[in-house]
RONUNU-549176 format. One record per residue (C-alpha): x, z, y. Coordinates in Angstrom, 3 decimals, padded with zeros to 6 digits, always signed. Layout:
REM RONUNU-549176
u X&w Z&v Y
...
END
This chain:
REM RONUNU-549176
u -006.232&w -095.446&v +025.565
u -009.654&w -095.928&v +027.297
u -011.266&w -097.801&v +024.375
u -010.213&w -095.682&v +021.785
u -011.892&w -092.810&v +023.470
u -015.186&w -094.280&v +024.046
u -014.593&w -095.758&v +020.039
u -014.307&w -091.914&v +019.288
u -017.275&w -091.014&v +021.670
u -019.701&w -093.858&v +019.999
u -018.278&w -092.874&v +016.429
u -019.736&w -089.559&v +016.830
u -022.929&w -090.354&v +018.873
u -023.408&w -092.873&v +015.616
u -022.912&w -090.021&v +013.626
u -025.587&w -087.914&v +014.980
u -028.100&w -090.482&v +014.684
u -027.606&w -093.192&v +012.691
u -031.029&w -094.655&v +013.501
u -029.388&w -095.644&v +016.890
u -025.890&w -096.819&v +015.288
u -028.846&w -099.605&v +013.509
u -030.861&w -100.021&v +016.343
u -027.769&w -100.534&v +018.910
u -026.445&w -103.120&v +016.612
u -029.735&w -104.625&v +016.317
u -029.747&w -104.893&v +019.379
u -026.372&w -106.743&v +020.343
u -026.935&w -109.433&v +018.116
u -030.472&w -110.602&v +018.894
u -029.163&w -110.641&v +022.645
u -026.002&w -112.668&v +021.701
u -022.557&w -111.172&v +021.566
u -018.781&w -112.508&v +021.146
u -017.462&w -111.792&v +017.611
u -015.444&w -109.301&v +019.187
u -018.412&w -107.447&v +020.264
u -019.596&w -107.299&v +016.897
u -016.282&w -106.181&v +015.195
u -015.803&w -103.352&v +017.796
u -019.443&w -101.586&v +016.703
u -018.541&w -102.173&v +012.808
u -015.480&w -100.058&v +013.667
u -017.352&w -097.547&v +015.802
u -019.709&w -097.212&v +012.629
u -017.041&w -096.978&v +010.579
u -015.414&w -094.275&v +012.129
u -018.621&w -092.776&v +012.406
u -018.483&w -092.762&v +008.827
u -015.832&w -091.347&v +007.800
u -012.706&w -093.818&v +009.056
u -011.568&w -097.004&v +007.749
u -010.067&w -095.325&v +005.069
u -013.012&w -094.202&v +003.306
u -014.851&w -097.682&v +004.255
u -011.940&w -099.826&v +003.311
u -012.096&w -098.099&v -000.445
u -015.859&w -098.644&v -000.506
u -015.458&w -101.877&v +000.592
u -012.890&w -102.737&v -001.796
u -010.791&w -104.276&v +000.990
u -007.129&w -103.479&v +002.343
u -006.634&w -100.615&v +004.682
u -004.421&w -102.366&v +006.949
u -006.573&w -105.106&v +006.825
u -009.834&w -103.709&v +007.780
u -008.048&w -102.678&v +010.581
u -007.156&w -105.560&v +011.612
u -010.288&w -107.715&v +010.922
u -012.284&w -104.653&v +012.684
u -010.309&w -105.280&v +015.936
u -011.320&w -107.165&v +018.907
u -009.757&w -109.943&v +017.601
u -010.251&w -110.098&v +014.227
u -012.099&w -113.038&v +012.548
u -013.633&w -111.894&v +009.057
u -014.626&w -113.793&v +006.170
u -018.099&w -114.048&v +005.378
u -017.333&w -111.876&v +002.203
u -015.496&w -109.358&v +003.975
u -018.226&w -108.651&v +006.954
u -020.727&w -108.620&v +003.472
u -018.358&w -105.881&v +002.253
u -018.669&w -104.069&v +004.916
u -021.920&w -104.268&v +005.596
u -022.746&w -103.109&v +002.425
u -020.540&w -100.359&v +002.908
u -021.630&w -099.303&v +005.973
u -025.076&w -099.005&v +004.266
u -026.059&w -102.273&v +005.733
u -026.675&w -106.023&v +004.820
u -026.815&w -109.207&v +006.480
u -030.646&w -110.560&v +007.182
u -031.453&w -113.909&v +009.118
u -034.835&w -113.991&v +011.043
u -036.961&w -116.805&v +013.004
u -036.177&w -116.653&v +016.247
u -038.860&w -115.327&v +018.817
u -040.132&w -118.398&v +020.646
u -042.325&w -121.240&v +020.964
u -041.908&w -123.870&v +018.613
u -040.772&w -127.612&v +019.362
u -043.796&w -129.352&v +020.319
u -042.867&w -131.836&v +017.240
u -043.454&w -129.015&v +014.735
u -046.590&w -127.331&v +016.788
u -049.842&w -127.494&v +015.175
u -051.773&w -131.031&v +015.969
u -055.456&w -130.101&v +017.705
u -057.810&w -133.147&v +016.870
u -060.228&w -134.019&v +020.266
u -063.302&w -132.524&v +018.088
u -061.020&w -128.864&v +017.743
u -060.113&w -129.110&v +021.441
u -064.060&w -129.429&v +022.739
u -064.960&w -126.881&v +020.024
u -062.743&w -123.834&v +021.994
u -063.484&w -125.128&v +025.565
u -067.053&w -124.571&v +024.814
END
């Protein structure tokens, strides 16, 4: 009974401001999360906008299912989690990760270059 709550609490705290629904799941992801991490906020969002009902429809996916791929457990398809997504009001995006490259793909500095910025 304890999750549901704080579902309900985050549903409506994503309701008020959906800039931080985006940014919070934003944020999970680019500091790694379990899958089941990630399905729980697609529900709170969901609920947030206007229950899996309403999402399932836009989503053109089953009710029952939704539910059930939205759990903690769940394992969607890559279509599905597009579906929702997209009826969330979101999409999927990949981006570079933030670090340094492998020193096989840095940029070569010739000798010449080298004495050129140490003087």
């Amino acid at each position: 009974m304890k999750d549901k709550l704080y579902d309900d609490v985050m549903a409506e705290v994503f309701r008020d401001d959906p800039a931080l629904a985006v940014e919070s799941l934003n944020t999970l992801l680019e500091e790694g999360c379990t899958q089941g991490e990630l399905l729980v906020i697609l529900r709170q969002l969901a609920q947030a906008q206007g229950g899996i009902s309403q999402i399932s429809a836009r989503a053109g996916l089953n009710e029952k299912s939704l539910y059930r791929t939205l759990s903690g457990q769940g394992n969607p398809r890559l279509s599905s989690l597009n579906a929702i997504l997209h009826a969330l009001g979101l999409r999927l995006a990949v981006v570079p990760l933030a670090h340094t490259p492998h020193p096989e793909n840095a940029p070569q500095t010739s000798p010449a270059d080298a004495a050129a910025v140490a003087a």
